[in-house]
N, C-alpha and C positions, 0 to 999 in steps of 0.2 A: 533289501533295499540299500541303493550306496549310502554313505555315512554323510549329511550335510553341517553347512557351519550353524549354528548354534541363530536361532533367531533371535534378533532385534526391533522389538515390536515399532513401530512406528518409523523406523532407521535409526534412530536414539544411538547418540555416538559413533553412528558408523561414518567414516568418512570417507565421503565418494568422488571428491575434486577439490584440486587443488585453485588459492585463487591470488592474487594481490589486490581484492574490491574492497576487502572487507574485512575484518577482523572483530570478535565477540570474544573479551576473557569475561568471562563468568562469575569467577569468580572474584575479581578486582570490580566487577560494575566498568566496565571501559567497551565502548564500543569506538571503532576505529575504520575511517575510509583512505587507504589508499596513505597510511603513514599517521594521519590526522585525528587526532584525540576528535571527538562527535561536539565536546565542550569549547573547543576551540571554534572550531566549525559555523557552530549555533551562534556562538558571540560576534563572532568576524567575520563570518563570509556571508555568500549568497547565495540561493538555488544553481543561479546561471554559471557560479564559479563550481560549485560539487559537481555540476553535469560533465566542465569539463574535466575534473580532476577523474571522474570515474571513468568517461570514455577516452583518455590521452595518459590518464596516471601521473598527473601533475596539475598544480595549479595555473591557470590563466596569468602571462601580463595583461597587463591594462586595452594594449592592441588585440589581444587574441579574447578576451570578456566581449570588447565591444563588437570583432566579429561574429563571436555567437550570438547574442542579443539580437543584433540585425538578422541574425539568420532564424534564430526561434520567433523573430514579428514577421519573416518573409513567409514564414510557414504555415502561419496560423487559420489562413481561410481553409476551407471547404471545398471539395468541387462539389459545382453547383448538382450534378447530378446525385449526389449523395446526401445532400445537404435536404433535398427535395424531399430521398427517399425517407430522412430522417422526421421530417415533417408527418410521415405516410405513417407511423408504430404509432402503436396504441402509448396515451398516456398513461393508462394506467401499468405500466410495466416498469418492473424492476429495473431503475437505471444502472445497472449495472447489464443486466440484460440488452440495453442499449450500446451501453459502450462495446461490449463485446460482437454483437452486430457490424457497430460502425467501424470499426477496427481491421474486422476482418474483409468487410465492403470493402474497405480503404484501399486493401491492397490489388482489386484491380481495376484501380485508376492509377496505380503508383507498380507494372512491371517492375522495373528499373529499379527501385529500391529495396524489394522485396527478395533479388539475389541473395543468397546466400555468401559470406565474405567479408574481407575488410571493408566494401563500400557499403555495405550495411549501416555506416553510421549515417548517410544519410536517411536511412529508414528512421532510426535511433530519432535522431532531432527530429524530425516531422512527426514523431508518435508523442514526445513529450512534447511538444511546439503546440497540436492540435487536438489535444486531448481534453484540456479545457472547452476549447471549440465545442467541441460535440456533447460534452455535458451542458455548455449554455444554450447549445441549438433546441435542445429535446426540453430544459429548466426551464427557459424561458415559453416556451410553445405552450407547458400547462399549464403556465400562470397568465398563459396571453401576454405574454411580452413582445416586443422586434428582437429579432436572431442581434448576438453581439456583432462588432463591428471589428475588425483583428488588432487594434490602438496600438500600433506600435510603440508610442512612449511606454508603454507601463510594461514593467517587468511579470516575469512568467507568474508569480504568487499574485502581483497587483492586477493582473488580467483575469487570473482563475476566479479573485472574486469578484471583479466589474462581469464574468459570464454567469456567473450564481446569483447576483446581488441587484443587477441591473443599475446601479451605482455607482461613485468615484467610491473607493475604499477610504480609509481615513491612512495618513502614515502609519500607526500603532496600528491596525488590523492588518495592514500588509507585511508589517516587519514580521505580524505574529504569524501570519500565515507563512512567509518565508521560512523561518525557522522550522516550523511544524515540515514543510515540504524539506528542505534537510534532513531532518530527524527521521523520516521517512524514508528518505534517498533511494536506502539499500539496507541488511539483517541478513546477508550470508546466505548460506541456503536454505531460506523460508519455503514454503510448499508451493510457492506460487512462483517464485524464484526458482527453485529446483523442478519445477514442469515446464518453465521455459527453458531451461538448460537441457530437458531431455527430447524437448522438440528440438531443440537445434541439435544436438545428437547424431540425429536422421540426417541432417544435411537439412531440412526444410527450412522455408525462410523467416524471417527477423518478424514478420505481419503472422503470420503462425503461431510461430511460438510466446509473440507478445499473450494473441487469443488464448493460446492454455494457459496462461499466467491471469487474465483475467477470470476467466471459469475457474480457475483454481480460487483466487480473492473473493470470490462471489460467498462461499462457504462459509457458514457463521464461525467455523472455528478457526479459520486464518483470517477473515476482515468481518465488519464488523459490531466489533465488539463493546466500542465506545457508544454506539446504538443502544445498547443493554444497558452501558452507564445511566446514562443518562433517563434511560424510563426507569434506571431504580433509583435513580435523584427524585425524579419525579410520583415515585409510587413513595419514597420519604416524605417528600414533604418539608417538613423541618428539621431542622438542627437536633432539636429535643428528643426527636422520634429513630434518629438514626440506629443507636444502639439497638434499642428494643426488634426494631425489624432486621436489622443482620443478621443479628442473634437467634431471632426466628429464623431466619434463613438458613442459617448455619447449622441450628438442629435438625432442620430436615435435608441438608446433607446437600442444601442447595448451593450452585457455584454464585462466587460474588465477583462478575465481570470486571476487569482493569485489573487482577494480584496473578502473581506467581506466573512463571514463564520457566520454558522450557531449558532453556540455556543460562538464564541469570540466575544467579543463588543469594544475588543481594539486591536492591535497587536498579532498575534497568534507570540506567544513566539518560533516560529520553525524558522518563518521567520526571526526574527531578531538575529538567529545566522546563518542561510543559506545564508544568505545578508555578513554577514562576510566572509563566506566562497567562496563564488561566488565574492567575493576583491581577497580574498587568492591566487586562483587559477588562476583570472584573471593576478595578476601582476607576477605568476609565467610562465605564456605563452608569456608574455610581448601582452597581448590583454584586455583593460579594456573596450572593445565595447559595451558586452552585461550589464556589473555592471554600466556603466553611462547612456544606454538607462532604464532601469531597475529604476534607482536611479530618471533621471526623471520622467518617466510613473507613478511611487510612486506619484511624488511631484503631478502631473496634475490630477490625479484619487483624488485623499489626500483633494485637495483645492475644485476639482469640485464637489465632492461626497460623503466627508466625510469617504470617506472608507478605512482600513485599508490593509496592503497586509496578503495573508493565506502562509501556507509554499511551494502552487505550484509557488510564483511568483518566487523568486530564484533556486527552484532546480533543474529545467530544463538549469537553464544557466551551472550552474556547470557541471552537466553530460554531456553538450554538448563540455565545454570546454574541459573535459576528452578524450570524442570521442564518446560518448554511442551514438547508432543511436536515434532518436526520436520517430521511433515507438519501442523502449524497453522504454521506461521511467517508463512505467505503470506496464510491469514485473518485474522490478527492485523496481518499491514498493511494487509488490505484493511480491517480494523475502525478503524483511522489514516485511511487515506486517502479513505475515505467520508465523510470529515469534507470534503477540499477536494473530490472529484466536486462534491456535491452544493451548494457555493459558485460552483465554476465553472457549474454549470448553471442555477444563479439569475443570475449576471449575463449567464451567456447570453440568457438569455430577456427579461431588460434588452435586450440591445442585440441583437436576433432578426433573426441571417439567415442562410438556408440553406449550410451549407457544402457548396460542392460542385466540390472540383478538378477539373482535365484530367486524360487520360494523351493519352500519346504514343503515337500509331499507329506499331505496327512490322511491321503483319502486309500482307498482299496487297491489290493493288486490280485493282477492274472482271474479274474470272474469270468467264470463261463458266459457264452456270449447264448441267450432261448432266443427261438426263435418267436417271430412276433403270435404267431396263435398259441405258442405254449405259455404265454407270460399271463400273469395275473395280476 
């Protein structure tokens, strides 16, 4: 048998493209878009400014912010024939399962956008523009609500929750939501990030490869996982009770959703402004239930295991104090993270070539072939 390279179980270190979206040191806790500490980011800017800094690789003037904004409110309705069909799916279904539907519907109403190429950015804006859209179209329908209306005043975070919430957001839930959708932006080649990148590969188009990017998020072990948080807040209970049940947990070997990450070897730097924000919010509800079980499950996970929290431990408390149901949490990053997909798959198609790993043979060779009455 020829001699192969040496496996890397999960791709673990292996580096398969080069990028300027994104940068993760590991080891400093620094995540990085496009030059931009994630810290600075969070504090200063705004969803609409990271969208254009990932798809142009610079920040926005003031002129070129306001033309995106108008472009992300021109984009935001539905065609009607889709919007219909979106009405037609079971409620009961995995909204995520939805979104991936509607997405890939999308693209044939949208030819034209779904080219493969530099015009691709207009796919790019109409998937992060509309994304919201179709998670309120489907929210709203089984709670019996009226479909959102596209409100062009309110910005892309203050729209995702007016389509979740059926409400004006308050300033403080929109700033937090803002942030959270940054802090989400983009993470390098995540699994749902690097399936969009190998659909575009193929040459296929921007509405494609978004699809395998969501099929990929759908998976408990890439999205998620702040779902887990948050029913083990609630299988706690109290403050009191935290340690005793970790600790049970931990003896039986069970994972404790929101620590330890793949690439971070200290604090993912997301966390430790979602943890601020998940205070914010807490003390603006006058409920700091979920930020002091959260606070200790940190300390008890911290001491028994060395582990650091990833940015699902906090963000699930936030969105819940907001009101977002629990099974959207994972939409709601897919509605962040479709921001960097579909950057990665624009400079994919810049620098176009087919990804196409080995595996490592471990099965039989040269077996005689019985024929089918002599087989047993």
């Amino acid at each position: 048998m020829p001699a192969t390279p040496e496996v890397q179980t999960g791709l673990e270190d292996v580096v398969a493209a080069t990028t300027r979206i994104c940068f993760i040191d590991g080891k400093q806790g620094r995540l990085i878009y496009e030059g931009y500490d994630i810290r600075d980011l969070a504090a200063r800017s705004t969803f609409e400014e990271v969208a254009h800094l990932l798809w142009y690789g610079r920040l926005p003037t003031s002129a070129q912010l306001a033309e995106l904004k108008a472009r992300f409110a021109e984009l935001r309705t539905l065609p009607s024939a889709l919007a219909e069909r979106i009405d037609t799916l079971p409620i009961s279904a995995n909204p995520m399962d939805i979104l991936r539907t509607a997405v890939s519907s999308l693209a044939l109403f949208e030819p034209e956008e779904t080219r493969p190429g530099p015009s691709s950015i207009g796919g790019a804006q109409r998937l992060v523009a509309v994304l919201p859209t179709i998670l309120g179209q489907f929210h709203r329908r089984r709670v019996r609500r009226p479909a959102p209306e596209p409100r062009p005043e309110l910005s892309q975070a203050a729209y995702l929750l007016y389509c979740l919430l059926d409400r004006e957001p308050t300033e403080l839930e929109s700033r937090a939501m803002d942030v959270a959708l940054v802090l989400h932006a983009d993470h390098e080649l995540n699994a749902s990030t690097f399936s969009a990148r190998v659909t575009a590969s193929t040459l296929s188009d921007l509405y494609s490869a978004v699809t395998s990017a969501i099929g990929t998020l759908k998976g408990p072990l890439h999205g998620g996982a702040n779902e887990r948080v948050m029913e083990l807040l609630d299988e706690i209970g109290s403050v009191d009770r935290a340690e005793e049940v970790v600790k049970a947990k931990l003896a039986r070997h069970e994972r404790i959703m929101g620590f330890g990450h793949r690439v971070y070897k200290v604090e993912d730097p997301r966390a430790t402004i979602l943890r601020e924000w998940s205070r914010k919010v807490g003390e603006s509800r006058g409920n700091l239930r979920y930020y002091e079980l959260l606070r200790r499950v940190e300390e008890v996970v911290h001491r028994e295991k060395g582990l650091y929290p990833n940015v699902d431990l906090y963000s699930g408390s936030v969105y819940s104090l907001i009101g977002i149901p629990h099974d959207l949490f994972t939409p709601v990053f897919a509605a962040s993270r479709v921001l960097g997909w579909t950057a990665h798959v624009l400079e994919e198609y810049r620098d176009l070539r087919l990804i196409r790993p080995v595996a490592k043979y471990v099965g039989a060779l040269d077996l005689p072939y019985v024929p089918i009455g002599e087989r047993h």
